[in-house]
N, C-alpha and C positions, 0 to 999 in steps of 0.2 A: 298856708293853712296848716293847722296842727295837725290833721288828717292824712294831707299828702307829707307831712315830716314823718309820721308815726308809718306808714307805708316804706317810704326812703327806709327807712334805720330797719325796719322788718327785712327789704330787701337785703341788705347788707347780709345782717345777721341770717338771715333763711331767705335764699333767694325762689322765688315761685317759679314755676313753669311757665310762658306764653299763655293765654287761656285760647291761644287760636291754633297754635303749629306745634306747644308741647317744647318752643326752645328753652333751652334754662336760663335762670337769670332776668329776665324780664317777663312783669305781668302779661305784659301786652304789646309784643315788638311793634315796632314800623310798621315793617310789611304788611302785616295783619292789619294795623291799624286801618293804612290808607285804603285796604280794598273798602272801607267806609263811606271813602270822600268823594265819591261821587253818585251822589242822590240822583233817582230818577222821579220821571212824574208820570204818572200813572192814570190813563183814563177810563173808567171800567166802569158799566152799565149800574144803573143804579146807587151811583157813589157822588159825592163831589171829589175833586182834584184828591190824587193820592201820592202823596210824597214817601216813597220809598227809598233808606238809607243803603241797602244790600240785599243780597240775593241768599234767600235761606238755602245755603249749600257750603258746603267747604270750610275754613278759617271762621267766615260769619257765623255760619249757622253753631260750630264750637264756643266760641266768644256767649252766644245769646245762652246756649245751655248752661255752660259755666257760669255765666250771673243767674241766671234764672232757677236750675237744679242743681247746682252742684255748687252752691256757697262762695261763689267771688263774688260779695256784695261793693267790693269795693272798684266793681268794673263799672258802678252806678256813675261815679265822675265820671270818665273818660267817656264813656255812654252820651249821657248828658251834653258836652262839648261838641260831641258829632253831632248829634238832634239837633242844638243849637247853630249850630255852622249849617246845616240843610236847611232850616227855618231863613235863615238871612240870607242865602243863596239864591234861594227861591224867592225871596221878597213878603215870606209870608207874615201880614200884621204881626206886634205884639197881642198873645192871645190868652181866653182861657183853656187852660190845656184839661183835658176831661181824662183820666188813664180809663183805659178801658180795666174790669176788676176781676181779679183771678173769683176763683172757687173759696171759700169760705176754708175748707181744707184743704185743700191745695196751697192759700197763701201760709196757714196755720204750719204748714209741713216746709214749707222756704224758709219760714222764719221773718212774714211781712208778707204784703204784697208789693213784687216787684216795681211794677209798672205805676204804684201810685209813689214807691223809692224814687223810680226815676222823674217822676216829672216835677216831686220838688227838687230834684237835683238840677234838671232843667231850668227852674226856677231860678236855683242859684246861682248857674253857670249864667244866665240875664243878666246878673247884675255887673258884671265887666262895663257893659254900656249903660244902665240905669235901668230901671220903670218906665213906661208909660204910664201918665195919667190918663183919665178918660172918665167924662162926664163929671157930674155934681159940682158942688165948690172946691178951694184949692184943698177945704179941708177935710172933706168926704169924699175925693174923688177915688175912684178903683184905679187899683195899681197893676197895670198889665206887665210882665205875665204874670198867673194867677192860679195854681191848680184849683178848680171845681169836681168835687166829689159828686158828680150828680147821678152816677149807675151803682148799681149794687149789682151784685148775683147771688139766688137764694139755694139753700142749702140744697136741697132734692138737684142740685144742676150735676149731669153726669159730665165726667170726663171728654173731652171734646178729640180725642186723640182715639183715631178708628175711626168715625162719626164719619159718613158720608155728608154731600152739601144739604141732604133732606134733611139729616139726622140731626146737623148742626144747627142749624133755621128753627126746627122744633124744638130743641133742646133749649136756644134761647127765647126762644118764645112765651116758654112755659117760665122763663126761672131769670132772666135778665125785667131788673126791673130799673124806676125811678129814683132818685132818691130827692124830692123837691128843694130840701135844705140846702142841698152841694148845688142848684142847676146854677149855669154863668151867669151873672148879670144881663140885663138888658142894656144890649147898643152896642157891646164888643165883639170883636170874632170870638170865633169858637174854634178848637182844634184837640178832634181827639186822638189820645197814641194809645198804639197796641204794638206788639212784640212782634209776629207773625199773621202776615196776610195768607192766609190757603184758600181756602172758598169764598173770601170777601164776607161770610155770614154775620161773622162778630161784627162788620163795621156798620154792613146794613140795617143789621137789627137796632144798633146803638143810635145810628144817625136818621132812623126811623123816630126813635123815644127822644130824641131830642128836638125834631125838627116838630112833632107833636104837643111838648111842651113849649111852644115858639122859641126854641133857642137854636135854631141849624146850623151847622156843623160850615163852616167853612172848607177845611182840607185837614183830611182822615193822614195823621203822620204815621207810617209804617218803620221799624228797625229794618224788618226783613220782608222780601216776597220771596213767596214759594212755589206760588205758580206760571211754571217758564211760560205762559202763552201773553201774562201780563208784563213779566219782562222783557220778552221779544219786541210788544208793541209799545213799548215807555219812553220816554223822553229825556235825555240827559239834563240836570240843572245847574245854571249857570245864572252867577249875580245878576246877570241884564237879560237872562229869561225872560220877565215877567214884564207885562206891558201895561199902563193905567191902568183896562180894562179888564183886567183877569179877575176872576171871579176873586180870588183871593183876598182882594180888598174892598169888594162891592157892601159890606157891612161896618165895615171901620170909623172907627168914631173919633179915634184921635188925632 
């Protein structure tokens, strides 16, 4: 990819710090990388299945801020490859991926919104094994995976960071909306990411407005969880986790 060459020859010439430990010389060592690679599952009141990649603390929780506030947009690839490796892990259909969407200024001030970077980048990382088709003729059929823009956040939405679980619940209530245009298709899973799990609010709200528009959410993909009481009770995922029956595939069309 001309992308990851233009990275290689950068590193050469200006080697970057670690975005996890601060080592020199590489973006994103090993180390840091792999505390990634072992996704948990998540089952928490009010949610369907929650696929969580890391634990917002430590190396992760540096890595998420560095893409996210501090300009390594190019931590979007290697990102994407781990989401994708936890999706096939888990067994979870080809889906439409929904990002959940920053702040109006907030994204304006990253320069993009992150989370809807990542999940074309997810996209792209898919196509190692190909598309799914699903539904219509061969010549109309939707190509899984798929980002769906179907959430917005409106402008009056304050900063979510302080906001207790009330504060967050309201604050999306008021200012998380639809967006009809983006919702998935009819007949596919649905799977929406977000960066950070804290209060579970942003997922509930989201997978509320979906499940209202008939499109429900299959399994809510998390980068990070933050709160130890949902990592304590999680599941470790593993290729042969998942059993016909899991909910995971109860909507799959392909």
């Amino acid at each position: 990819m001309l992308q990851d060459a233009w990275l290689a020859l950068a590193d050469l010439v200006l080697p970057s710090p670690c975005a996890g430990c601060g080592l020199d010389g590489e973006r994103w060592c090993a180390a840091c990388r792999d505390r990634w690679r072992s996704p948990a599952l998540l089952d928490l009141p009010g949610l369907p299945p929650v696929l969580a990649l890391a634990p917002y603390a430590g190396s992760a929780r540096e890595v998420l801020l560095s893409y996210k506030e501090r300009g390594r947009r190019e931590l979007a690839r290697p990102l994407a490859g781990l989401v994708t490796e936890a999706l096939r892990a888990g067994r979870v259909p080809p889906a439409a991926l929904v990002p959940a969407p920053s702040r109006p200024s907030a994204a304006r001030a990253r320069g993009g919104d992150h989370m809807l970077r990542l999940a074309r980048a997810v996209v792209g990382a898919s196509r190692t094994t190909g598309p799914v088709a699903v539904g219509g003729s061969s010549s109309a059929a939707l190509r899984l995976p798929c980002v769906s823009r179907a959430l917005t956040m409106g402008r009056g939405a304050a900063d979510a960071v302080g906001l207790d679980a009330a504060g967050r619940a309201d604050n999306l209530a008021r200012h998380l909306r639809l967006r009809p245009r983006g919702l998935p298709p009819p007949g596919c899973a649905v799977a929406l990411l977000d960066d950070v799990l804290t209060t579970g609010a942003t997922a509930r709200a989201a997978t509320g407005l979906l499940a209202a528009a008939g499109r429900p959410v299959d399994v809510v993909v998390v980068l990070t969880v933050a709160d130890s009481r949902a990592r304590r009770s999680s599941t470790r995922v593993s290729g042969e986790a998942r059993s016909p029956g899991h909910p995971f595939g109860r909507r799959h069309a392909g």
